[in-house]
C-alpha positions as CSV (number, residue, x, y, z in Angstrom):
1,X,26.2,-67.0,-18.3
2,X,28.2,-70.3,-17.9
3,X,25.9,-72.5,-16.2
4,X,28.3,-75.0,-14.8
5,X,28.4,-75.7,-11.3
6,X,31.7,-75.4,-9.0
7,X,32.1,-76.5,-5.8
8,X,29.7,-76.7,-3.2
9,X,29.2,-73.0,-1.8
10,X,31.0,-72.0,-4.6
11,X,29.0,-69.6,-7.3
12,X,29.1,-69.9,-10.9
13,X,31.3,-67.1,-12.8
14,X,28.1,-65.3,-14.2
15,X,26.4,-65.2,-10.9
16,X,30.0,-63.9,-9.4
17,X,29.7,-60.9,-11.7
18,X,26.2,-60.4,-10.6
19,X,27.3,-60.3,-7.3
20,X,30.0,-58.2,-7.6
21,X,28.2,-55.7,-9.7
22,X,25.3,-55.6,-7.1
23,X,27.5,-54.8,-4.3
24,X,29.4,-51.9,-6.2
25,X,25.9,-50.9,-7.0
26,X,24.9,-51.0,-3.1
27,X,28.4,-49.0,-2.3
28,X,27.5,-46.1,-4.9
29,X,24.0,-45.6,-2.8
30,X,25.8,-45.9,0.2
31,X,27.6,-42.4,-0.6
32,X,24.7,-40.9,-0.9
33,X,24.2,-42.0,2.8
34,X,27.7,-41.1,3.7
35,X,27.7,-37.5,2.2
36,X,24.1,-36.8,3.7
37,X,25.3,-37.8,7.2
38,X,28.5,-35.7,7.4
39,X,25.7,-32.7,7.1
40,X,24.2,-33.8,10.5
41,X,27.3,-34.8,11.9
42,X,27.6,-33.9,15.7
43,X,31.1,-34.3,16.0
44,X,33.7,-31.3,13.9
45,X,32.6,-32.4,10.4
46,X,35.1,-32.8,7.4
47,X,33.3,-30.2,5.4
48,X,32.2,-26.6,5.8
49,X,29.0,-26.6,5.6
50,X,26.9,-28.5,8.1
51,X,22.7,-27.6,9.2
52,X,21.8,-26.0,12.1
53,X,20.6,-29.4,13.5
54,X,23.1,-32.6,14.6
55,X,22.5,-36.0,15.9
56,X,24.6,-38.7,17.4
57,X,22.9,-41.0,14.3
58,X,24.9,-39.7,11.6
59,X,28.1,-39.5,13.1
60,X,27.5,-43.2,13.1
61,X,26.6,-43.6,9.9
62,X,29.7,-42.1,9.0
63,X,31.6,-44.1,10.8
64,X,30.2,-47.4,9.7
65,X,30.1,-46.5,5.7
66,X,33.5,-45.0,6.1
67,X,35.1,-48.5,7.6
68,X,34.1,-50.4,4.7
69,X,32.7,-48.6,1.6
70,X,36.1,-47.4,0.2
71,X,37.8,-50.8,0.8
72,X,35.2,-52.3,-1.2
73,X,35.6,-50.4,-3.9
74,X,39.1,-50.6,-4.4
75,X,38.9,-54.6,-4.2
76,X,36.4,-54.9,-6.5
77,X,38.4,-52.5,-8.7
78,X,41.1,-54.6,-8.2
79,X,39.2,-57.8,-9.1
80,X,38.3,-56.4,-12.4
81,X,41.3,-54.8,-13.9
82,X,42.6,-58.9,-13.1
83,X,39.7,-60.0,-15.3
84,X,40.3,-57.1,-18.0
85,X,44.4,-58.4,-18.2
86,X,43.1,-61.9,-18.5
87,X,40.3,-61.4,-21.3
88,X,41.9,-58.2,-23.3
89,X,45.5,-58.6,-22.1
90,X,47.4,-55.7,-20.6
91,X,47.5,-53.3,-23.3
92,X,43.6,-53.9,-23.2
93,X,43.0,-53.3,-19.9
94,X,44.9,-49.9,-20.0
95,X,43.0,-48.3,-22.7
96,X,39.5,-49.9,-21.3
97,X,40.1,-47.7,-17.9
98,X,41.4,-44.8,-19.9
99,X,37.9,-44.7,-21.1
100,X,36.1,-45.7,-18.5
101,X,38.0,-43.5,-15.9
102,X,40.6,-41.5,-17.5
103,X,37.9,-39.8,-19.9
104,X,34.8,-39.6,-17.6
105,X,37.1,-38.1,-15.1
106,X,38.2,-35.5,-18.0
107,X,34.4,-34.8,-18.9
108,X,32.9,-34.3,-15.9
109,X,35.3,-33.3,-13.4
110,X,35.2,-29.5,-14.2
111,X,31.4,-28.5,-14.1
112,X,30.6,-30.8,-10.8
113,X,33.7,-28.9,-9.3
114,X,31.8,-26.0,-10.3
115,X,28.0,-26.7,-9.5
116,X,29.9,-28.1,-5.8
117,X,31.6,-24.8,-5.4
118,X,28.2,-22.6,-5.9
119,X,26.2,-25.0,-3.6
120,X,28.7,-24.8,-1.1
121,X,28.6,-21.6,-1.1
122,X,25.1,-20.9,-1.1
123,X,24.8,-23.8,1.9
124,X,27.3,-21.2,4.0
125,X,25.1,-17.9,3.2
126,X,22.4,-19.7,4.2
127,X,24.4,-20.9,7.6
128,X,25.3,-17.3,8.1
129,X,22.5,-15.2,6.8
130,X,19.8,-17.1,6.4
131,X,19.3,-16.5,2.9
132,X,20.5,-17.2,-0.6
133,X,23.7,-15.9,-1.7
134,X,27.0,-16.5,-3.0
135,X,29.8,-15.3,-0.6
136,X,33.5,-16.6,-0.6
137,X,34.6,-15.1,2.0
138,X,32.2,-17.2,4.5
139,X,34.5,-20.2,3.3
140,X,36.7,-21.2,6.0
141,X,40.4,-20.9,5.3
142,X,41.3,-24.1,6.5
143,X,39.2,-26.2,3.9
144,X,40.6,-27.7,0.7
145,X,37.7,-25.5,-1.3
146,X,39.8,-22.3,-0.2
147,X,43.6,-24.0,-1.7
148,X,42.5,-24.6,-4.7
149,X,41.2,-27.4,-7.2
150,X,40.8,-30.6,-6.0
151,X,39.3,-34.1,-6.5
152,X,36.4,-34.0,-4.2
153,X,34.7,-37.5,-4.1
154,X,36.1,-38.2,-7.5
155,X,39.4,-38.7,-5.5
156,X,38.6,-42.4,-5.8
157,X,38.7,-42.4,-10.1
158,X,41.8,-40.4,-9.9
159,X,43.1,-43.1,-7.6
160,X,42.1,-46.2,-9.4
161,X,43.0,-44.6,-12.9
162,X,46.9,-44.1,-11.7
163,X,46.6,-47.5,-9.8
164,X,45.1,-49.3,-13.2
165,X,47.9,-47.4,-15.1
166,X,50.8,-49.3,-12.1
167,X,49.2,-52.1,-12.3
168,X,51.2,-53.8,-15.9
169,X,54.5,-52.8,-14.6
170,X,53.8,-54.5,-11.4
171,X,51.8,-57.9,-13.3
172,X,55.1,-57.6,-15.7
173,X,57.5,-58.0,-12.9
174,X,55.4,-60.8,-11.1
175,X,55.2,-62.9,-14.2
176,X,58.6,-62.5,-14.7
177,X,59.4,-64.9,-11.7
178,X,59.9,-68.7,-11.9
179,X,56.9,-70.3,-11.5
180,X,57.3,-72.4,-8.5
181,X,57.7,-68.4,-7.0
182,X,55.1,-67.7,-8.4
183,X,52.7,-70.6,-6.9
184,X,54.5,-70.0,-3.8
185,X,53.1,-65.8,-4.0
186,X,49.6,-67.7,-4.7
187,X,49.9,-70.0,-1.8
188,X,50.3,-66.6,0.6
189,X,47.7,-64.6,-0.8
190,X,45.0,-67.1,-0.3
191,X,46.9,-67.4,3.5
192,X,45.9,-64.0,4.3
193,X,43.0,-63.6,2.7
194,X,41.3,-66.8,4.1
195,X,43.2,-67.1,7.8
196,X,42.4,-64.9,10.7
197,X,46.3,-64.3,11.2
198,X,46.6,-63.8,7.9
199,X,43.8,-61.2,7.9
200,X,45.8,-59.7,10.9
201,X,49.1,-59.2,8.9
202,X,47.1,-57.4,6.2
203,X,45.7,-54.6,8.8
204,X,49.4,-54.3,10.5
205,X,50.5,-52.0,7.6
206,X,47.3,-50.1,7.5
207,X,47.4,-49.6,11.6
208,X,51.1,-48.2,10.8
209,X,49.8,-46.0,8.0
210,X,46.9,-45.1,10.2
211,X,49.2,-44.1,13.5
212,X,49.5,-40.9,11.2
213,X,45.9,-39.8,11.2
214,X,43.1,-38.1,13.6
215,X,41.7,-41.2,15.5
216,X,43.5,-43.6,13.7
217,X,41.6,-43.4,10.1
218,X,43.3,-42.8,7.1
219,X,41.0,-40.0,5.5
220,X,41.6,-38.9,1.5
221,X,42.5,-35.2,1.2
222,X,41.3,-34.3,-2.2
223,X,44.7,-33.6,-3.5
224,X,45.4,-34.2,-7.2
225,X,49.0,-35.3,-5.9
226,X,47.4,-37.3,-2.8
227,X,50.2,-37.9,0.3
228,X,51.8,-42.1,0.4
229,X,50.1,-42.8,2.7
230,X,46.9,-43.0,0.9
231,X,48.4,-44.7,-2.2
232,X,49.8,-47.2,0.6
233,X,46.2,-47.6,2.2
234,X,44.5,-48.1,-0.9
235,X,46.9,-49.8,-2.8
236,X,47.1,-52.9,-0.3
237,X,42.8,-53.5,-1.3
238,X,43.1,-52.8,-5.0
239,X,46.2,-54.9,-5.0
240,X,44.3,-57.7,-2.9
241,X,41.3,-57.1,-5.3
242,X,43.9,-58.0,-7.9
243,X,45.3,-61.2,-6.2
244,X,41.4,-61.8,-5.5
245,X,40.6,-62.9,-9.0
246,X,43.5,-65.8,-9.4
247,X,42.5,-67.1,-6.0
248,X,38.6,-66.7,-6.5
249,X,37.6,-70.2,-6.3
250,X,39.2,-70.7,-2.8
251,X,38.5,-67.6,-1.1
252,X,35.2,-67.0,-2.4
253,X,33.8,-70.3,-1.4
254,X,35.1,-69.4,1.9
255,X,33.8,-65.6,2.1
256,X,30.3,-67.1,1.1
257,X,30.5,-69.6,3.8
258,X,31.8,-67.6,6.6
259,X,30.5,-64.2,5.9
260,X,28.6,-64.0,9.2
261,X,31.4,-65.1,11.6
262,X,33.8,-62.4,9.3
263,X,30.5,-59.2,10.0
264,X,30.3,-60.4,14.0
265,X,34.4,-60.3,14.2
266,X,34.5,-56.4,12.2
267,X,31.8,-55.5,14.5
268,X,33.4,-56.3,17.5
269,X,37.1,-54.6,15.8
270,X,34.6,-51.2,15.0
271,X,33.1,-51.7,19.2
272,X,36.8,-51.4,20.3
273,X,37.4,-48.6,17.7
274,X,34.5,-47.2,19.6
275,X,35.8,-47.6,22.7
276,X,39.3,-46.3,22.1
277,X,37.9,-42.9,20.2
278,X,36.3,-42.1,23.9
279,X,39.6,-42.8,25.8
280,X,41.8,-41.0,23.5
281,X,39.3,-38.0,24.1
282,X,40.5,-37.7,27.7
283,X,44.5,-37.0,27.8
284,X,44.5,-38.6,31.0
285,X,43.0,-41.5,30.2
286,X,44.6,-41.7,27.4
287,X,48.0,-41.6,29.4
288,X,46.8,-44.1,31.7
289,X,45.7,-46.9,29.2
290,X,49.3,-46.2,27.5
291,X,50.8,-47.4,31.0
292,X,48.4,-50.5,30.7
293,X,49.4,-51.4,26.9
294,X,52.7,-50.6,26.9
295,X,53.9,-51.7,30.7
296,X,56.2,-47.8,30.3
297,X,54.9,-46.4,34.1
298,X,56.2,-43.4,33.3
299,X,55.7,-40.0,34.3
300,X,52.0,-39.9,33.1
301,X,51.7,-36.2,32.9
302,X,54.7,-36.1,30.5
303,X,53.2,-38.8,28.2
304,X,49.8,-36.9,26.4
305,X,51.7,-36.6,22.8
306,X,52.9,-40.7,23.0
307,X,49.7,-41.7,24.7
308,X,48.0,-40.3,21.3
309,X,50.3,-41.8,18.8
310,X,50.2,-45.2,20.5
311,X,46.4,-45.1,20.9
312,X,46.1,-44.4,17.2
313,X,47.8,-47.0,16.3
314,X,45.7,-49.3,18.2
315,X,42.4,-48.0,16.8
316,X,43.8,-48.0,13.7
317,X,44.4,-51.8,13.9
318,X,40.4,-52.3,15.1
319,X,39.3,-50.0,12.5
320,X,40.9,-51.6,9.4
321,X,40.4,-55.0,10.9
322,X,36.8,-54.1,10.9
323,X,37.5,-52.9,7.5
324,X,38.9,-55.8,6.0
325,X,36.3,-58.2,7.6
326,X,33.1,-56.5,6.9
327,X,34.7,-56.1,3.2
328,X,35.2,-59.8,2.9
329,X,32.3,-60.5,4.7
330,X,30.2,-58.4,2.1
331,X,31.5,-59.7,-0.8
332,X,30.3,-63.2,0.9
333,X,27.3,-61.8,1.7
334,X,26.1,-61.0,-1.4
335,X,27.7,-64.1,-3.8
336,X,25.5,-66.2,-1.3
337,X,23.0,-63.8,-1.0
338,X,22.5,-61.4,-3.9
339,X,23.7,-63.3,-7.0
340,X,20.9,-63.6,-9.3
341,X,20.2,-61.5,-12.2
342,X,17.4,-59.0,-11.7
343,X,16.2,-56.4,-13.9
344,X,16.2,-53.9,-11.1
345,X,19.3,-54.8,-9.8
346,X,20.9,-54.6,-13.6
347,X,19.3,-51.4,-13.0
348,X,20.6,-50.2,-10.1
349,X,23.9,-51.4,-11.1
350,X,23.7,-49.5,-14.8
351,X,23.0,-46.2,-12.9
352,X,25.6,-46.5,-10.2
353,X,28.6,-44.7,-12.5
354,X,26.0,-41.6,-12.8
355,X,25.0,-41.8,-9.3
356,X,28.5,-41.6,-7.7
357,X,29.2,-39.0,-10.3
358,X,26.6,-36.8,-9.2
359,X,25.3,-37.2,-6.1
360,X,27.5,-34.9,-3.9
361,X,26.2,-31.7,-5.4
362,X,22.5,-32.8,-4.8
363,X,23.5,-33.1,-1.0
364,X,24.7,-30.1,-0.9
365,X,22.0,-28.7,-3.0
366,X,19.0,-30.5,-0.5
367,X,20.9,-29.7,3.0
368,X,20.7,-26.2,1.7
369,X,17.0,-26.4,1.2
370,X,16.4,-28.4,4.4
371,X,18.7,-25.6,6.5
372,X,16.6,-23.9,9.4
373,X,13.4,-26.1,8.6
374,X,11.7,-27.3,11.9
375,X,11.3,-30.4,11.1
376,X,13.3,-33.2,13.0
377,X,16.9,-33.7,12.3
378,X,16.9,-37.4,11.1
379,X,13.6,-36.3,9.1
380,X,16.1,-34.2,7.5
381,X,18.4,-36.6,6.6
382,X,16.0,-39.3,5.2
383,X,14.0,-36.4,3.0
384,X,17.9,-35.5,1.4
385,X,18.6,-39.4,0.7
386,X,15.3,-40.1,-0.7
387,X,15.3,-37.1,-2.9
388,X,19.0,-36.9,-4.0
389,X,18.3,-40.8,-4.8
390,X,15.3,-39.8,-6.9
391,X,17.2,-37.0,-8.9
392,X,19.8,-39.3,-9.6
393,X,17.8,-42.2,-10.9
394,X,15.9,-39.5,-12.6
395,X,18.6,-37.9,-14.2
396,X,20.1,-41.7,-15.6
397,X,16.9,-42.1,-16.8
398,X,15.9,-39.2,-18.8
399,X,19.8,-38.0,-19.6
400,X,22.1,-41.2,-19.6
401,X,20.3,-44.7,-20.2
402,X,19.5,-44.0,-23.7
403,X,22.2,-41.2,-24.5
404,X,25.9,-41.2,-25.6
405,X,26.9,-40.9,-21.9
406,X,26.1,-44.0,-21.2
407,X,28.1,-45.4,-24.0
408,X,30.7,-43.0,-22.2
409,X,30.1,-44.5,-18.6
410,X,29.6,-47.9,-19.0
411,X,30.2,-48.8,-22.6
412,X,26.7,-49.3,-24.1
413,X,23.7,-47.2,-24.6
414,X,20.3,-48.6,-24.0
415,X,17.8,-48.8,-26.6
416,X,14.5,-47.0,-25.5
417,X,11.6,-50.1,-25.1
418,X,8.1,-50.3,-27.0
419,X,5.5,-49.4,-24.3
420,X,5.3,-52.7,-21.6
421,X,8.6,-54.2,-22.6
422,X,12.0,-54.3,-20.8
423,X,14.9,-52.2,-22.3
424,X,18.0,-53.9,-23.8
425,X,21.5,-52.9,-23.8
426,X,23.1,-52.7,-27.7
């Protein structure tokens, strides 16, 4: 660790990588939280099976995660394929996330496809009989399980690899530019990544993109050739993840100073999302705020399908504002916050790979098991996080730290410790 100091509020590089590490750690758990609600969602949930029981709760929970978790992901991705190119060079960096992507991706795709299929299936005869079974025809025929292959919550490696794979034809062509163009490019990223206007002009693309979608929110469809729009939408945070690591000592210092003005601004931009999703459940209301926004006093009964598309757009703007603040905000957050080196948190952090890997089948898996129990609904939910948590962190344990799959996964097996000590990498 280089022990050097920076400037005032700024962290050293080792406890940067701390901090980063931490927070992708905190936004693997997070999915276990995510794919646990959208079992209790109230609202139409995005997958087929669902328990008899709903609450309000989760369909907040979704919500929340949703706005930030991805966009976190893909800046810290960003950030660290810009470290790779600068330590290993290009060439380096593309055959690091071939193996740390590309491969993993390869190896464990197929059986979690699998094991998600059966469990899915067995969640729906359960649903409709009560029992155990395996039955496809209780799929629904409107759900990507029924068209064939797909990513499923490994969307996001599939992603990132093709992105990582972009990203030296893109670095070619930017270093290819006279360097006072290339200061000049510099001067503008840190302008919208560290102004509130500038933070607007990021989210005006991502409110056009958005328009597109169901209440504004860009949502991944599991395709293995996944629609622009969501190469457009995540692009713009990998690429600003990318950008992020030349301009680290500015914006940093200012993330980790101003994190809790950026959280207060997303959380008002995620209160008007709020607000919008009710209006743009009433077509007449709807119709009548379009009047208001728009100064068109038209025909309101002839103005449902417009009144949609223009509301969209505006929740899509307060939805990825709230994304992009709480994003910055969290990476503030925890470089103030959560920076230090700690054996559980190496931990943590160690097991994350595994735990995004896996978790989605042990969801499924527990909100089959939980189906039909009387017990109370958010009861329910907090028994499946707890105990798909404690499979995963008992699985890394006893299957990954000290295997070859950790050498897969994160590049170095742990050696098993004499009784009382702490385990080291190799």
């Amino acid at each position: 660790m280089n022990g050097s100091t920076l400037s005032p509020g700024t962290a050293a590089p080792g406890l940067r990588l701390h901090a980063l590490d931490n927070l992708r750690a905190a936004m693997m758990w997070l999915g276990i939280v995510l794919h646990v609600a959208v079992i209790y969602m109230s609202r139409p949930s995005p997958l087929p099976w669902h328990d008899d029981q709903a609450t309000p709760v989760a369909d907040l929970l979704v919500a929340v995660i949703h706005a930030f978790r991805m966009p976190v992901f893909f800046i810290l991705a960003g950030y660290f394929v810009s470290l790779l190119a600068h330590r290993r060079g290009l060439a380096g960096m593309v055959r690091h996330r071939l193996r740390r992507l590309g491969l993993p991706f390869v190896v464990f795709w197929p059986p979690l496809f699998v094991l998600s299929t059966l469990l899915g299936l067995a969640f729906l005869h359960r649903m409709a009989q009560g029992t155990w079974g395996l039955d496809r025809s209780l799929m629904p025929q409107n759900t990507t399980m029924t068209t064939g292959p797909n990513t499923m919550h490994l969307w996001f490696l599939w992603m990132l690899l093709w992105l990582a794979m972009l990203t030296p034809v893109l670095w070619s062509a930017v270093r290819a530019l006279p360097a006072g163009l290339q200061h000049a490019l510099g001067r503008i990223v840190a302008w919208l990544g560290g102004t509130p206007l500038g933070i607007v002009v990021l989210t005006l693309p991502l409110a056009w993109i958005g328009a597109d979608y169901d209440h504004g929110i860009v949502t991944p469809n599991g395709s293995f050739l996944p629609p622009l729009a969501e190469w457009l939408h995540n692009g713009l945070f990998y690429g600003f993840g990318l950008c992020l690591y030349a301009q680290q000592k500015t914006l940093m210092a200012r993330y980790e100073r101003h994190w809790p003005v950026l959280a207060s601004l997303g959380l008002a931009c995620f209160l008007i999302t709020a607000v919008l999703s009710e209006v743009l459940a009433q077509p007449e209301a709807s119709a009548f705020v379009l009047v208001l926004v728009t100064g068109a006093f038209t025909d309101l009964l002839a103005t449902p399908v417009s009144a949609t598309r223009h509301l969209q757009f505006w929740m899509a703007l307060a939805y990825n504002g709230a994304s992009w603040l709480w994003s910055l905000a969290l990476v503030g957050f925890f470089l103030r916050h959560v920076a230090q080196a700690r054996a559980w948190l190496a931990y943590l952090a160690d097991s994350s790979y595994w735990v995004y890997l896996v978790h989605l089948p042990m969801t499924i898996g527990w909100g089959a098991l939980l189906h039909g129990l009387p017990i109370p609904v958010l009861a329910k939910m907090l028994i499946n996080v707890l105990a798909t948590t404690a499979l995963c962190l008992a699985t890394y344990h006893l299957g990954v730290r000290f295997t070859a799959v950790s050498q897969l996964l994160n590049g170095r097996r742990h050696t098993r410790p004499p009784s009382g000590k702490t385990a080291h990498a190799t």
